[in-house]
C-alpha positions as CSV (number, residue, x, y, z in Angstrom):
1,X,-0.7,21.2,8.5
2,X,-1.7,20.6,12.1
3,X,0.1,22.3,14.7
4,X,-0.6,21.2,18.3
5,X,0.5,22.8,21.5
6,X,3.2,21.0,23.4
7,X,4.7,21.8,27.0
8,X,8.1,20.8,27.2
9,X,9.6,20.5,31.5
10,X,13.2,20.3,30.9
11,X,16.3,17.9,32.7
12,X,16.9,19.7,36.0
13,X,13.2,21.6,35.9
14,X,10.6,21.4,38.6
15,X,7.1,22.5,38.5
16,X,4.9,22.5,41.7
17,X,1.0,23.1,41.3
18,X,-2.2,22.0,41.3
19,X,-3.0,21.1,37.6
20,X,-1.5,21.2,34.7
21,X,-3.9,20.9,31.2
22,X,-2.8,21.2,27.8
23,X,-2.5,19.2,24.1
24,X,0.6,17.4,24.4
25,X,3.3,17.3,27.3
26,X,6.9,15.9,27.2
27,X,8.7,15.5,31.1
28,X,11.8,15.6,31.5
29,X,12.5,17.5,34.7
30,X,10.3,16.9,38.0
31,X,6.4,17.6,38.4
32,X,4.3,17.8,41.3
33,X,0.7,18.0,40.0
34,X,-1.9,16.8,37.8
35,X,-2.0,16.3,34.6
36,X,-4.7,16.6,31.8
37,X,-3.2,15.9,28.3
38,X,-3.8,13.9,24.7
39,X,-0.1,12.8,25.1
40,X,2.0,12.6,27.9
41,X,6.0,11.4,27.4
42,X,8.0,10.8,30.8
43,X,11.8,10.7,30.1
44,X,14.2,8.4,31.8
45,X,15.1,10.7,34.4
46,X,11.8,12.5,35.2
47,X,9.7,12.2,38.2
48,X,6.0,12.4,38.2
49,X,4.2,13.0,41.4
50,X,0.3,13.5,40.9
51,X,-2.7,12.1,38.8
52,X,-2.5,11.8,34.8
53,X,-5.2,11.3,32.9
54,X,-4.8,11.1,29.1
55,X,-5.4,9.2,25.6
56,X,-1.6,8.4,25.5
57,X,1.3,7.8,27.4
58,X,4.8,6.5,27.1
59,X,7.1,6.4,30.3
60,X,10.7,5.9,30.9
61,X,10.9,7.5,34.3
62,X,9.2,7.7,37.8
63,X,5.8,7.9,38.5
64,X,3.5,8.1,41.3
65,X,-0.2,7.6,40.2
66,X,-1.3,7.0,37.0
67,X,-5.2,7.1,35.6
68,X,-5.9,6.4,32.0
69,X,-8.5,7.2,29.5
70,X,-10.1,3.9,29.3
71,X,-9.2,4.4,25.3
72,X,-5.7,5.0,25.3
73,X,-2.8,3.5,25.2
74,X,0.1,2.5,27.6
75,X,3.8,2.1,26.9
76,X,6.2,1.4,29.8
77,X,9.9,1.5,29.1
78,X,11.2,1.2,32.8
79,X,9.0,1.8,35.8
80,X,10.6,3.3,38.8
81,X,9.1,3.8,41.9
């Protein structure tokens, strides 16, 4: 059994910083920084302000920049800018 670290930002949670590095990340509140992660999940009402850079990413919500690993994949739901 594989058990991976996940950061969970919850509805009506902001984060302000510089970076932000870990295994897997799920957004559901507001972030202003980058992001370093194997997978990366936006929810429909989060708001992403700052680079990303991952192997995987699904969004329903709002971002700002996004860079990919060049490997990954990209799943858009509903892009709001």
């Amino acid at each position: 059994m594989c058990i991976r670290d996940r950061l969970i930002i919850g509805s009506g949670t902001s984060f302000e910083g510089t970076s932000i590095k870990t295994e897997d990340i799920e957004i559901y509140g507001r972030i202003e920084a980058n992001i370093k992660s194997n997978v990366v999940y936006v929810g429909a009402a989060a708001e992403v302000f700052g680079s990303v850079i991952c192997n995987q990413i699904e969004v329903h919500g709002k971002m700002r920049r996004l860079v990919l690993n060049p490997l990954g994949r990209c799943r858009m739901k509903s892009m709001k800018s």
